[in-house]
C-alpha positions in Angstrom: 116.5 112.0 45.8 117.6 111.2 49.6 120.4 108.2 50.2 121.1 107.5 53.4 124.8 108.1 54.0 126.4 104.9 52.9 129.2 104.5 49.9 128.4 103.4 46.8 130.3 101.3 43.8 130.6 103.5 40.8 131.6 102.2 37.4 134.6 103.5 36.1 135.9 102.1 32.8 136.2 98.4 33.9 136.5 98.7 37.4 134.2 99.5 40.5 135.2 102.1 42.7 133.7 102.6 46.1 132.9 105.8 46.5 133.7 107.4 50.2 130.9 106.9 52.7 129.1 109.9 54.0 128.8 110.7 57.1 126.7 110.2 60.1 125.9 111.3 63.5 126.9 107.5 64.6 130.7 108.5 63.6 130.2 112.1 65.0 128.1 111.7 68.7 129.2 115.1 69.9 125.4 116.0 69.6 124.4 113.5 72.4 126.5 115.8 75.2 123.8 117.9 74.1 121.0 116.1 75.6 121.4 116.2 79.4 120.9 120.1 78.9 117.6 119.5 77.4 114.1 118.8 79.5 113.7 115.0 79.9 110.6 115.1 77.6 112.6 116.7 74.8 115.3 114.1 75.2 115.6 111.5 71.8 115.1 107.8 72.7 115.1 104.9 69.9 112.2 106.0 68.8 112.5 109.7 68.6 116.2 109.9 67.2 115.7 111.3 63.9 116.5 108.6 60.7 119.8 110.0 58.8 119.5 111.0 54.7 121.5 112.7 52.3 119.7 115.1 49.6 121.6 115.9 46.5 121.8 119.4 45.9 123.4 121.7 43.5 126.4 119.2 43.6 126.3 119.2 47.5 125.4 116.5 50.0 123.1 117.8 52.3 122.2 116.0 55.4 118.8 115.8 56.5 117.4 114.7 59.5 114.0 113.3 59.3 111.2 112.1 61.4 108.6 110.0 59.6 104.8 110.2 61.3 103.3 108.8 58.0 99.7 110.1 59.1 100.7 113.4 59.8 98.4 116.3 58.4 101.6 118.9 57.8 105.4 118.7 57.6 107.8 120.9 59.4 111.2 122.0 58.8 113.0 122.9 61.7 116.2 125.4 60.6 119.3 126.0 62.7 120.8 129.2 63.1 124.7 129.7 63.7 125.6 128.1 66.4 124.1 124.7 65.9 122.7 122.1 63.3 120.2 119.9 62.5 120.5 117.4 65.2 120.8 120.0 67.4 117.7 120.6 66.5 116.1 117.2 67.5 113.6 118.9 70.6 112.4 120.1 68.0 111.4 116.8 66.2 110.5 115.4 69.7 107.9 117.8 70.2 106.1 117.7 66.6 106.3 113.9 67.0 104.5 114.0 70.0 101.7 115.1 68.4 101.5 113.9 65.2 103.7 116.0 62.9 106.6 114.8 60.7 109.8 116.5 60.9 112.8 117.7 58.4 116.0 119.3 59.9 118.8 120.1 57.1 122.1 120.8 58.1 122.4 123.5 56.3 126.0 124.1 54.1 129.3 124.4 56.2 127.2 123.4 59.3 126.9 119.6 60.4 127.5 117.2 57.8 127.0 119.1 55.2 130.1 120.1 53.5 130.7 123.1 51.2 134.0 124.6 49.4 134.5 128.0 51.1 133.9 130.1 48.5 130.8 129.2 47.6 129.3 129.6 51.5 127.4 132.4 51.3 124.1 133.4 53.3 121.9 133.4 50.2 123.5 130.1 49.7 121.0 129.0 52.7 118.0 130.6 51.7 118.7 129.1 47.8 119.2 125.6 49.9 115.7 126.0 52.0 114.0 127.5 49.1 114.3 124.0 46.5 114.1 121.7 50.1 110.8 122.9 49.9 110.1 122.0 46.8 111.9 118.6 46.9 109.4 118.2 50.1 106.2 119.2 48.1 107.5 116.9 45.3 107.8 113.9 48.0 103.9 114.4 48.8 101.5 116.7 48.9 101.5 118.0 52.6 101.3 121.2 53.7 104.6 122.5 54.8 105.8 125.0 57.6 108.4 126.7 58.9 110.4 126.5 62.3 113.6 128.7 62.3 115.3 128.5 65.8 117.8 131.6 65.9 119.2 132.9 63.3 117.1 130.2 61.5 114.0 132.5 62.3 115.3 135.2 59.6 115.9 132.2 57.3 112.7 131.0 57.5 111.4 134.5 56.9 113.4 134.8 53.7 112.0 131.4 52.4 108.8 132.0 53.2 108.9 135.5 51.4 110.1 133.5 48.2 107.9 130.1 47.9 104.8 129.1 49.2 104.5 127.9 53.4 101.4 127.3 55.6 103.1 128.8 58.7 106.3 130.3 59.9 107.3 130.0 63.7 110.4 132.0 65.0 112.6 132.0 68.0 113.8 135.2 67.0 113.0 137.7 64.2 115.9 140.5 63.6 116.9 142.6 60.6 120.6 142.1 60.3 120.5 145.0 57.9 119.8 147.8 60.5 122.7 148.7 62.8 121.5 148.3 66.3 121.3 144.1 65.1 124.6 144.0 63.8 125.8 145.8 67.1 123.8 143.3 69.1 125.2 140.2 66.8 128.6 140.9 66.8 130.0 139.9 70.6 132.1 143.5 70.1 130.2 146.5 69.1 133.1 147.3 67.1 132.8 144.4 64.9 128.9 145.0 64.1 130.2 148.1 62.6 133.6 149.2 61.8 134.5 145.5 61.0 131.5 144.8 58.6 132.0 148.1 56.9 135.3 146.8 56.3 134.4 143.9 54.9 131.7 145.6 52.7 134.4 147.8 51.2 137.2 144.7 51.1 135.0 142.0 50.0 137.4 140.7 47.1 140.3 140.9 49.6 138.6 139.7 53.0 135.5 137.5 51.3 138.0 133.9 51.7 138.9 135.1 55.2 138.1 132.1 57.7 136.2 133.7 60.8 135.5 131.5 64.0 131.9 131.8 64.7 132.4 132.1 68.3 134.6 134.8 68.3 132.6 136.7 65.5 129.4 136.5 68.0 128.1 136.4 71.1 128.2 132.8 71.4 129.1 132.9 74.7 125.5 133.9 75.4 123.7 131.3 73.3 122.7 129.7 77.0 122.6 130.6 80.3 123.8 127.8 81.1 127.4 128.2 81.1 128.3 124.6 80.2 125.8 124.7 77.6 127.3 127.7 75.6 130.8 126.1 76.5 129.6 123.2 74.5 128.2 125.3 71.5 131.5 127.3 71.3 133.4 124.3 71.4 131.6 122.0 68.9 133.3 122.3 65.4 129.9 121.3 63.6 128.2 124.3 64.9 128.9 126.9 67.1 132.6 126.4 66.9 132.6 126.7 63.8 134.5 128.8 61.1 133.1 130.4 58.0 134.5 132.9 55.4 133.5 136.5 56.0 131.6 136.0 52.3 129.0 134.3 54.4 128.6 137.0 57.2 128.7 139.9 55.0 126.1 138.6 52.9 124.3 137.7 56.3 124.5 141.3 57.5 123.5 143.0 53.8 120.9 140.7 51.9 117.4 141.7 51.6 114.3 139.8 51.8 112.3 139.1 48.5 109.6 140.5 50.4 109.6 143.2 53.3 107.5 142.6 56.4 105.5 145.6 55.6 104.5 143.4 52.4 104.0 139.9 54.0 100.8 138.1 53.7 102.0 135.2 52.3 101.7 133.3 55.5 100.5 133.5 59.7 103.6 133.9 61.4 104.1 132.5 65.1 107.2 134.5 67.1 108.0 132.8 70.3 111.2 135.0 71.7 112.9 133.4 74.8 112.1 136.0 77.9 115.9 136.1 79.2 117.8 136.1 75.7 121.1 137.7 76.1 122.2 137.0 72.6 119.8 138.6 70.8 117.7 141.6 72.4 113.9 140.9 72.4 113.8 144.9 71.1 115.1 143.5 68.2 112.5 140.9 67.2 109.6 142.7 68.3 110.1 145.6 65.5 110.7 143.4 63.0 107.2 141.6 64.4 105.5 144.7 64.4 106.2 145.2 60.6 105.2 142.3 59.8 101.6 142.7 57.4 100.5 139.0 58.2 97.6 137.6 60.8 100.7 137.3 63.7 101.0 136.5 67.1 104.1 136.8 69.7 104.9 134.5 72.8 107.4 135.9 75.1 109.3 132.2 76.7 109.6 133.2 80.1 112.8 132.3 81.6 114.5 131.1 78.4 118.1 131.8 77.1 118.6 132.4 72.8 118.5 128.2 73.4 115.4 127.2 74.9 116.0 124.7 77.5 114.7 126.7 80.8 111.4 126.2 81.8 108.7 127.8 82.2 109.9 129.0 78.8 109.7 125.2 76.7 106.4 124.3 77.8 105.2 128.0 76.7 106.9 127.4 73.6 105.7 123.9 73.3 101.9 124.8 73.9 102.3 128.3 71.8 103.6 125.9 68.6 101.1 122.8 68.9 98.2 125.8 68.9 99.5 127.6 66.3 100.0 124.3 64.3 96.1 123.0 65.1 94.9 126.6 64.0 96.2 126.2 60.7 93.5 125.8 58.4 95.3 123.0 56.8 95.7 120.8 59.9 93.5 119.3 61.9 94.3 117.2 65.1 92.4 115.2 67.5 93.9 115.0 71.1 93.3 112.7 73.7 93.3 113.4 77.3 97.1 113.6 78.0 97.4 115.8 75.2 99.4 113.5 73.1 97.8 113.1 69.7 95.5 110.3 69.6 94.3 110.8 65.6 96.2 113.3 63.0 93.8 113.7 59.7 94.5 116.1 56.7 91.5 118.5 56.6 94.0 120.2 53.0 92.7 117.0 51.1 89.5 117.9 51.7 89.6 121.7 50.6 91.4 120.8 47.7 88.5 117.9 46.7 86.1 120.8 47.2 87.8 123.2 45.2 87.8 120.9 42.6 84.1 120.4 42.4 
């Protein structure tokens, strides 16, 4: 059930008790300083800011952003990595709006909005969190449903989609955390992508409740090439600035997939790696890609940093996503001349009426 993040009266014994409101993103605007980096087209206006909803989860309050296009043949959920959240994430929206697709970006727990006691943040804690959004989502109605990781939201998406059912999966960046050259590239000190995670393997029950800052665990610093960009990131508390407890990059670094990429068929699978990352090597990506056993494709963003704001890079990544979206074959979309979507119909009704016949 979403609620929008407002208090509440609760009954207890005789009296009402407000309950404490949640919050919004009109009590935390950090995310707007964000928006002068981004292409003009990618910008949100009035009616392209995201509408604000909490989803009860496992005791939590999630935050969700959402973008309502009521005719639109699919639904994607847009997932942050570790330096950012789901408004963060609102280009994202801006795009899929553009041309007819509805949007869902969770701040996922201990990023955002979305508050979680330390010692329960782990990383399987996200792909538990993804994994039933899904299913709330597919509960709401019956649209198809894929996948948009941005980051270190490309592995999440990956791990979701190797454990419930997706149309499509698009990635900004695919990397095994699990093999050592990734850890070495992660961890903004070689030393800590080794020595320090093997110490935190062997210490968990004494080092899990640590409190790690983000930006000093990675290489934040090159999430951008724009310097004032990353300085941003690094400095916002609600992302990139960030602390966590080493429970939550431990399990990061060590948890396997449901399904290895050698094994996946479940879905198509779209990577679009930014040509000029710094943060995370395109090496990387590309072997995990070339594991992969689904129908696959792979966009190199030419002149992109890890964040995609550069161009060349965002209209490549624009026109490789709106393809790769209008190729599924549960979306269909009619475009008009300035390639802005001009009528969105669901083509997955129709194959399910005929497989019901």
């Amino acid at each position: 059930m979403a609620r929008t993040g407002t208090g509440s009266a609760v009954n207890s014994g005789d009296k009402q008790v407000m309950t404490t409101p949640l919050p919004t993103y009109d009590s935390h605007p950090l995310w707007q300083d964000y928006q002068g980096f981004f292409p003009e087209g990618l910008r949100c206006t009035p009616a392209s800011t995201p509408r604000e909803e909490y989803w009860k989860w496992r005791g939590l309050d999630v935050h969700l952003d959402r973008l309502e296009v009521p005719a639109a043949p699919l639904k994607v959920i847009v997932l942050h990595g570790a330096g950012a959240y789901g408004r963060v994430m609102a280009p994202a929206a801006v795009i899929a709006q553009r041309y007819g697709y509805e949007t869902v970006s969770p701040d996922l727990p201990g990023y955002g909005l979305t508050r979680v006691a330390r010692r329960e943040m782990t990383y399987p804690l996200w792909i538990d969190c993804v994994v039933d959004l899904v299913a709330a989502e597919r509960a709401r109605d019956d649209r198809p449903i894929v996948l948009f990781g941005v980051s270190l939201g490309g592995l999440l998406a990956y791990q979701v989609a190797a454990r419930t059912q997706v149309e499509g999966l698009v990635a900004t960046t695919l990397a095994d955390p699990r093999e050592r050259n990734v850890r070495r590239g992660f961890a903004r000190h070689a030393l800590l992508g080794s020595a320090g995670l093997w110490l935190l393997e062997k210490l968990a029950p004494i080092t899990d409740g640590l409190p790690l800052p983000m930006s000093l665990m990675s290489r934040m610093h090159m999430i951008s090439n724009k310097p004032a960009l990353s300085a941003l990131v690094k400095s916002d508390r609600l992302g990139g600035g960030s602390w966590v407890p080493a429970r939550f990059l431990r399990t990061l670094m060590t948890t396997a997939p449901a399904i290895e990429p050698e094994d996946f068929t479940s879905c198509p699978v779209l990577l679009a790696h930014p040509g000029m990352d710094r943060m995370t090597d395109i090496a990387l990506s590309r072997r995990f890609f070339e594991r992969l056993a689904a129908p696959k494709r792979m966009v190199v963003l030419e002149g992109a940093s890890h964040m995609p704001t550069e161009h060349p890079g965002v209209d490549q990544l624009e026109a490789a996503v709106t393809a790769f979206l209008r190729e599924l074959p549960t979306s269909r979309v009619i475009f008009d001349v300035d390639g802005g979507a001009a009528q969105a119909r669901d083509s997955s009704d129709r194959d399910r009426a005929g497989r019901r016949r």
